[in-house]
C-alpha positions in Angstrom: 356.9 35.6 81.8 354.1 37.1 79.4 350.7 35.3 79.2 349.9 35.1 76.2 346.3 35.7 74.2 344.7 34.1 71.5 342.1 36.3 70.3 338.6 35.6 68.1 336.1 37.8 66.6 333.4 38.0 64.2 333.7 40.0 60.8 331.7 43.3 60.5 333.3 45.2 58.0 336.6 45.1 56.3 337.5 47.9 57.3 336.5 48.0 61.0 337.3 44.3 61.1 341.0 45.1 60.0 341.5 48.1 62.5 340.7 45.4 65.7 343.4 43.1 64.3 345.3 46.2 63.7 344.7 46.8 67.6 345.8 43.2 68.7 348.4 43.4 67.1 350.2 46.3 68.9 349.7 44.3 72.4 352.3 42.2 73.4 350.4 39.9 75.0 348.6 38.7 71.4 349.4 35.4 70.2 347.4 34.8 67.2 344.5 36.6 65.6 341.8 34.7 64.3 338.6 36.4 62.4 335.1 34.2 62.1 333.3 34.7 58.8 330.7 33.2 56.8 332.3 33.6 53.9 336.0 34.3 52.9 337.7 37.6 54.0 340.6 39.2 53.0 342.5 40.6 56.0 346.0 40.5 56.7 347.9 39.2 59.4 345.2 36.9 61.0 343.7 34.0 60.6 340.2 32.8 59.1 338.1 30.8 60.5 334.7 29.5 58.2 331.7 29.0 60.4 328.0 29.3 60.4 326.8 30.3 63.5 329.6 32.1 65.8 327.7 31.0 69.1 326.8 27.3 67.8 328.6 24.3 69.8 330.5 23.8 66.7 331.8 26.8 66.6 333.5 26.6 70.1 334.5 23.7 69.4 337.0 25.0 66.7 338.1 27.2 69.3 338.8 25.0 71.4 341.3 23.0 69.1 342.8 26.2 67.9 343.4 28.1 70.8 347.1 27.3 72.2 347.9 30.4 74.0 347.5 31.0 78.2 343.9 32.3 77.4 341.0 33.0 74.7 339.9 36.7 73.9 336.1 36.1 72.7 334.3 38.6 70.7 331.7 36.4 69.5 329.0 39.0 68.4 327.8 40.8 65.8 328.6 44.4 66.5 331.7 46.2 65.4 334.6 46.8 68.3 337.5 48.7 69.4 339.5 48.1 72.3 340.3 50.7 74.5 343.5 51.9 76.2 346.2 48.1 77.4 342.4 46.4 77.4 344.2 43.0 76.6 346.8 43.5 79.2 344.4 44.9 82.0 341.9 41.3 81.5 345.2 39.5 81.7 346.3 40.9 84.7 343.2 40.7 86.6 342.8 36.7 85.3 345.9 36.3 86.7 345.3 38.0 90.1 341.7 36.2 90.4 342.5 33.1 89.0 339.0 33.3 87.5 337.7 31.1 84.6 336.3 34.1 82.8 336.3 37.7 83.0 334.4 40.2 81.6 334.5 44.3 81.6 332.3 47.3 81.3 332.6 48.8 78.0 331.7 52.1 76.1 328.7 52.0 74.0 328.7 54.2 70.3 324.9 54.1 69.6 324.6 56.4 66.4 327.7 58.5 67.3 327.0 59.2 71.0 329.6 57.9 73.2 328.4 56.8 76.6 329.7 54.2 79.4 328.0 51.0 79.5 328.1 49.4 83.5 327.6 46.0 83.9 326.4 44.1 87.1 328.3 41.1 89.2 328.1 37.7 88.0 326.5 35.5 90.9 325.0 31.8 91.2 321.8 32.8 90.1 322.9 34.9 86.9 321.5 31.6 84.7 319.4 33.5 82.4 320.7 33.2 78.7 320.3 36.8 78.1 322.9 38.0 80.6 325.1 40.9 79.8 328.8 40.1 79.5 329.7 42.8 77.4 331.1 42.4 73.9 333.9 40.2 75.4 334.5 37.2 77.0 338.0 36.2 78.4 338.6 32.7 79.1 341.6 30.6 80.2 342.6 28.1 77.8 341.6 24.9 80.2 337.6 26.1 79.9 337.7 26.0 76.0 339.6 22.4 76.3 337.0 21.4 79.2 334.1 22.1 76.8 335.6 20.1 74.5 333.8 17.0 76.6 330.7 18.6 76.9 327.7 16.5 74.8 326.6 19.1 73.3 327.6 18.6 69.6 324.4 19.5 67.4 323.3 22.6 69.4 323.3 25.6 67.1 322.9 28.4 69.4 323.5 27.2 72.8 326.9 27.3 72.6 328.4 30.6 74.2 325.7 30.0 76.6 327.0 26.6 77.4 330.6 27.8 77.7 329.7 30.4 80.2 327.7 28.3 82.8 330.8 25.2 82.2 333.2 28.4 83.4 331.0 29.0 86.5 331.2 25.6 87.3 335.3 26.1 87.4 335.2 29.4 89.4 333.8 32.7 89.3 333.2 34.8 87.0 334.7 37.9 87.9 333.7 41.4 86.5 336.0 44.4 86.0 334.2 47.6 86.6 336.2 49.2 83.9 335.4 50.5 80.1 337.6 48.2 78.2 336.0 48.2 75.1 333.8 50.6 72.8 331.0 48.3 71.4 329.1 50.2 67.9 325.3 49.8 69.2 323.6 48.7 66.5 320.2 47.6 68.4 318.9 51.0 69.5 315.6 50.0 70.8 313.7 50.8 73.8 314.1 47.9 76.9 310.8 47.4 76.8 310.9 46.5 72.7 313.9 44.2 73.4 311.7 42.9 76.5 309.7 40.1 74.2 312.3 38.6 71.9 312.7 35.6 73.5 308.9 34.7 73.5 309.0 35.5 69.6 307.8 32.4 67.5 311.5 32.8 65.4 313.1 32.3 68.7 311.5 28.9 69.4 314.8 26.6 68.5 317.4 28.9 70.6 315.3 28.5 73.9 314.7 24.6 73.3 318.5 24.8 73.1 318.9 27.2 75.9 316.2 25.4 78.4 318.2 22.2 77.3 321.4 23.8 78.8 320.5 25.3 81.5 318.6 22.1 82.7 321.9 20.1 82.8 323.8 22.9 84.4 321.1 23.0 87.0 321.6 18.9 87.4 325.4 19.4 87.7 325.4 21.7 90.6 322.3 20.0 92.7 319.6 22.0 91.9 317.5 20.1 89.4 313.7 19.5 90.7 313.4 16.0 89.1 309.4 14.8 89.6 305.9 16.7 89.7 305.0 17.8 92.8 302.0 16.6 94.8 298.7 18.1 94.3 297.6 21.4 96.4 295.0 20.4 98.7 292.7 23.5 98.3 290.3 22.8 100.8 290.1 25.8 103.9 287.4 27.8 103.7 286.7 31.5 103.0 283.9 33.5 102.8 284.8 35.0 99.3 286.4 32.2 96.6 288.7 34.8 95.5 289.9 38.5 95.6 291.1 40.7 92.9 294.0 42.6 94.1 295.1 45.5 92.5 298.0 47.8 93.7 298.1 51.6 92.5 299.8 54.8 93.0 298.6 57.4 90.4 296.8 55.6 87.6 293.9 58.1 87.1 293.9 57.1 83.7 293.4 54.0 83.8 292.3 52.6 87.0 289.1 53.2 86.1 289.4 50.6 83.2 290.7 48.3 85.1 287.6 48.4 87.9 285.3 48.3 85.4 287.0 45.1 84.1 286.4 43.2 87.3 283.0 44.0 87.8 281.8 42.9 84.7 283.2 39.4 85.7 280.6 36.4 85.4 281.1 34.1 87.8 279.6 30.8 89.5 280.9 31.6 92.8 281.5 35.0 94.9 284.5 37.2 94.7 285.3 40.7 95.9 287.9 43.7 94.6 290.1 45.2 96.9 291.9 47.7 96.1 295.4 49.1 97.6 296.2 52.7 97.2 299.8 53.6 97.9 298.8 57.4 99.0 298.1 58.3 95.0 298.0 62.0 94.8 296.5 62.6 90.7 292.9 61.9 91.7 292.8 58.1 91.8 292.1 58.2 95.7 289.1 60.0 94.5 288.0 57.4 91.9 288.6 54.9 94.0 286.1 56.2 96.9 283.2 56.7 94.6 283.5 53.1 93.9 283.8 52.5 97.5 280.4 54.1 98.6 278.9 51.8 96.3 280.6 48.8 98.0 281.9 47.9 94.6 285.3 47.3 96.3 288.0 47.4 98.9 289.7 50.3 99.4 292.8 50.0 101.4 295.0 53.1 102.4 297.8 51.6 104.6 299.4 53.1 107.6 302.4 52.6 106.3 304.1 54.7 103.7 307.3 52.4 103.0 305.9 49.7 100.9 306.0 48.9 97.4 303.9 46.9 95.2 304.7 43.8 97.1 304.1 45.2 100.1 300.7 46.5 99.1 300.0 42.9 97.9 300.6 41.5 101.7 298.2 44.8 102.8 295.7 42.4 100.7 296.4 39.3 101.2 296.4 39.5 104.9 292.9 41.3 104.8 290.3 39.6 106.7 288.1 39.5 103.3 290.7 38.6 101.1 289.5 35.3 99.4 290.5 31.9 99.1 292.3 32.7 95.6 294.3 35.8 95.5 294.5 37.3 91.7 296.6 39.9 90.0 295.9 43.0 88.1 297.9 45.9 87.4 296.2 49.1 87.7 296.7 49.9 84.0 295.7 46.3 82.8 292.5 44.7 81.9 291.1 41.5 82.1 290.3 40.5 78.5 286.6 39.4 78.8 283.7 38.5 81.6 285.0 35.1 81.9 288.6 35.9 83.0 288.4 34.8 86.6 286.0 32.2 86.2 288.5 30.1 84.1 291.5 31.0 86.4 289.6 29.8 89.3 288.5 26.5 87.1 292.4 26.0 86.9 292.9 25.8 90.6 290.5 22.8 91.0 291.3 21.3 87.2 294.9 20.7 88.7 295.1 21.3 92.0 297.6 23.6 92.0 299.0 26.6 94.2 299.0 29.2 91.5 297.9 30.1 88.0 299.4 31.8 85.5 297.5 32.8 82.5 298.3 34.7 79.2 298.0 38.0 77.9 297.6 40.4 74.4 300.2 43.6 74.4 298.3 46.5 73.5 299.1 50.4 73.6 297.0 52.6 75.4 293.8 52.4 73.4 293.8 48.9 73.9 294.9 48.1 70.2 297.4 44.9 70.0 301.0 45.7 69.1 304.0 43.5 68.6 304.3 41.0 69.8 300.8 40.1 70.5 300.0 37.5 72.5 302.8 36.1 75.2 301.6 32.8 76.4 305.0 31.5 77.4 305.3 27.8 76.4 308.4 27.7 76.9 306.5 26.2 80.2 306.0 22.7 80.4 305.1 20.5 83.6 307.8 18.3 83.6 310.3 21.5 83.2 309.0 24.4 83.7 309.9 24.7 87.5 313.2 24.4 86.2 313.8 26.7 83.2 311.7 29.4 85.0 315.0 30.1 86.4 316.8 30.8 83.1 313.7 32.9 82.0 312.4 36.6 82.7 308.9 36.2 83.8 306.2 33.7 84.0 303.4 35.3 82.6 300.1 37.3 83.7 297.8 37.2 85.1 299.2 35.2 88.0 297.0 33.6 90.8 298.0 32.7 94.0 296.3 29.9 96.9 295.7 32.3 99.7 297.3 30.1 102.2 300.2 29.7 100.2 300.7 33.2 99.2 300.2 33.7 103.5 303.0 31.4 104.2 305.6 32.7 101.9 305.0 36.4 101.8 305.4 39.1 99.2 308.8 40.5 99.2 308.1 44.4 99.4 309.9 45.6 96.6 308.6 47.6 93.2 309.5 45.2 90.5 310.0 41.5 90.0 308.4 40.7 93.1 305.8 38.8 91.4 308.6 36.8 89.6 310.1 36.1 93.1 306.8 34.7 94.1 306.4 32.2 91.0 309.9 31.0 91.7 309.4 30.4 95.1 306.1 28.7 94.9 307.8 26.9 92.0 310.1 25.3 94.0 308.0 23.8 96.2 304.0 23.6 95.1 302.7 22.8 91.2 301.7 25.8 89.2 298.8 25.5 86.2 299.0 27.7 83.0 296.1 28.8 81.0 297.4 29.4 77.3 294.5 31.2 76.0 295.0 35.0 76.4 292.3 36.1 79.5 294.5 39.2 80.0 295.3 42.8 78.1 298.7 44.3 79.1 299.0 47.7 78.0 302.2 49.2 76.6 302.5 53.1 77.6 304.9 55.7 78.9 304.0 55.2 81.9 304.5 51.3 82.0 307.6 50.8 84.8 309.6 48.8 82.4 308.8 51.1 79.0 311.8 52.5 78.4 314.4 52.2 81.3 317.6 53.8 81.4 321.3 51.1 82.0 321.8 52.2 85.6 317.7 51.4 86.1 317.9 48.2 84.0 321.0 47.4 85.9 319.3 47.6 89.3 316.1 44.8 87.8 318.7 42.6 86.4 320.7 42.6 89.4 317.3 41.9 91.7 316.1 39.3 89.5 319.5 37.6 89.9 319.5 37.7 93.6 316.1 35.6 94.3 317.0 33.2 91.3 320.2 32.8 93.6 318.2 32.6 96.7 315.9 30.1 94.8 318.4 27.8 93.5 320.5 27.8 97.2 317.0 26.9 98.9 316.5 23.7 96.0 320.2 22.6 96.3 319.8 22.3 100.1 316.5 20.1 99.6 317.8 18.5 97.6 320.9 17.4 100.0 318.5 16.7 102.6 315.9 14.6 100.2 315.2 10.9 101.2 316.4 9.0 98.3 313.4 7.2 98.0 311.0 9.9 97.6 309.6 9.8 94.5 309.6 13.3 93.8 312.9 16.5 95.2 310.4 19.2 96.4 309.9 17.1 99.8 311.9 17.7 103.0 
């Protein structure tokens, strides 16, 4: 017997619009057609559906009651398509086989007439952030649409794809075919690192209030909600220095400089040291970094080993004999924002007792002029949350700040990127963390910036990274949380 297919899509065009339900139409596997529009259409052979937001709650909700067929093609976006070569029949085939709630499939990418392959990554527990690539299409059985149909989300107006994916991997997994399906016409053609800040944008305020609302029941359905604060930090060993400013770098001639100077020009009520980790640079920091050296103006580390990334040459820090009581970040082409940077990130620590601090920063370029989009102070954080929806998120924030001890106890994972997002998860989870909203912080945009521009396979590789420790996060609450004394007052506690 044929499954059959009821497929959905937005309107782009007439004319592209009526090619796809061309395209439908030759499969055998199609049931009914159905186009999504703002406004009235005039296609043939399918049906229209009015709606105002094709992700709202509402909207899936119509689908829901429409849909009659063995599953629900989902092109829910805003960019024209084309399928490729028996795509209908191949996600048919491989729903069947898997039994999966969803699939999803690599697609081609037209981005201003160059054709190019698009990869995506593995779906996995930790995959929670709202931002996720699925491609242009979602393929659902039928039972998830109905299933949604109980969910209480009725007034949420963008939430609603986002809601329907994380109910379908609560049925099963999500299971990706490593195949172009689909050609998808690119029509956001900016760099990764200009798409990096749109969900800190002021405009973007009501989708993550929605999205943080989401995620937080998903998180309560599978065990892994943190329910209560968590008890204060006891900061009370002693060091010789109060805290350490730790910068990594491999090749920054340009602006490590800068970035020493920044820290030396701190005023402070308490004493505090620079140490500095050079990853074998070979452009003439090493050189820089000597000179300030000699002066005992800092630190300089050159490890014996030669396998360690940026969160390795944290630990080469951390674990120094004069590293201080508070351990605090800055990139080798970042500055701290004034004199008084580290004095009020070390007045956090004792204002709340916390194990870490995480302040806020102003994107400039390379002359130190702000750009778009200014200041990111992420307050999307709150305390009774925030530990929480930093697993649906990208970052934290910077500076970050770290309790020595703490920082000891948990280690650095020695990797290149997000290694300082696997560290605010981790401590997340476990110890309170204080924000400083104020920027104290300027985070320089450049060519040389890691996450700049960065090609799929590259951006693939960070996604798929980030994923994993927000999976090893969430594992680590949901067994706490099986092991918690119900009459604790708080889920963090063993």
């Amino acid at each position: 017997m044929i499954r059959k297919v009821d497929c959905f899509f937005v309107f782009s065009n007439e004319e592209a619009s009526q090619k796809l339900v061309d395209q439908f139409r030759e499969s055998s596997c199609v049931s009914r057609v159905y186009v999504l529009s703002k406004f009235p259409v005039n296609l043939q052979y399918c049906q229209q559906v009015l709606v105002e937001e094709s992700c709202s709650c509402s909207t899936i909700r119509q689908i829901a009651k429409l849909v009659q067929a063995d599953f629900a093609f989902l092109a829910l976006g805003e960019s024209m398509l084309y399928l490729g070569q028996g795509a209908v029949e191949r996600m048919v085939q491989v729903a069947e086989n898997t039994d999966a709630p969803m699939v999803y499939a690599d697609y081609f990418e037209n981005s201003e007439g160059t054709i190019s392959s698009h990869p995506l990554i593995d779906y996995q527990l930790g995959s929670l952030r709202d931002d996720f690539n699925f491609g242009p299409v979602r393929f659902y059985r039928t039972e998830v649409l109905k299933a949604f149909r109980y969910e209480n989300y009725e007034t949420l107006k963008y939430a609603g794809c986002y809601a329907l994916r994380l109910r379908a991997s609560r049925m099963g997994e999500l299971v990706h075919i490593p195949e172009c399906l689909v050609t998808k016409i690119e029509t956001d053609t900016r760099s990764s690192g200009e798409k990096q800040f749109d969900y800190v944008k002021a405009s973007a305020r009501e989708r993550q209030l929605e999205m943080e609302q989401v995620c937080t029941a998903h998180l309560r359905d599978i065990g892994a909600l943190l329910l209560a604060p968590y008890p204060e930090t006891v900061l009370a060993q002693h060091f010789e220095y109060e805290a350490s400013v730790i910068i990594p770098v491999r090749n920054r001639v340009l602006t490590i400089r800068d970035a020493i100077v920044s820290v030396l020009i701190q005023k402070t009520s308490f004493r505090f040291n620079l140490i500095v980790v050079d990853n074998y640079s070979t452009d003439g920091t090493s050189e820089i970094l000597k000179e300030y050296a000699l002066q005992e103006k800092l630190i300089h580390i050159v490890p014996e080993r030669k396998d360690l990334g940026i969160g390795g040459c944290w630990n080469e820090a951390v674990f120094h004999p004069a590293c201080g009581k508070f351990a605090v970040q800055l990139d080798s082409d970042d500055l701290y924002l004034n004199e008084n940077t580290l004095q009020a990130i070390v007045d956090k620590f004792y204002e709340e007792n916390c194990a870490m601090v995480i302040g806020s920063y102003r994107m400039t370029n390379f002359n130190l002029e702000e750009i778009p989009p200014g200041v990111i102070d992420h307050r999307e954080w709150t305390d009774d949350n925030g530990p929480n929806n930093a697993l649906r998120i990208n970052g934290l924030g910077a500076p970050r700040a770290f309790y020595t001890p703490v920082l000891r106890e948990i280690r650095v994972p020695n990797v290149s990127y997000g290694e300082d997002y696997a560290m605010g998860l981790a401590i997340s989870g476990k110890y309170k963390i204080g924000r400083i909203y104020q920027p104290i912080y300027l985070c320089r945009r450049w060519d040389d910036n890691t996450d700049a521009s960065l090609n799929v396979a590259k951006q693939n590789a960070n996604d798929l990274y980030k994923d994993r420790i927000r999976t090893f996060e969430l594992q680590a609450r949901i067994q706490r949380n099986k092991r918690v004394d119900p009459d604790k007052a708080w889920m963090g506690e063993d």
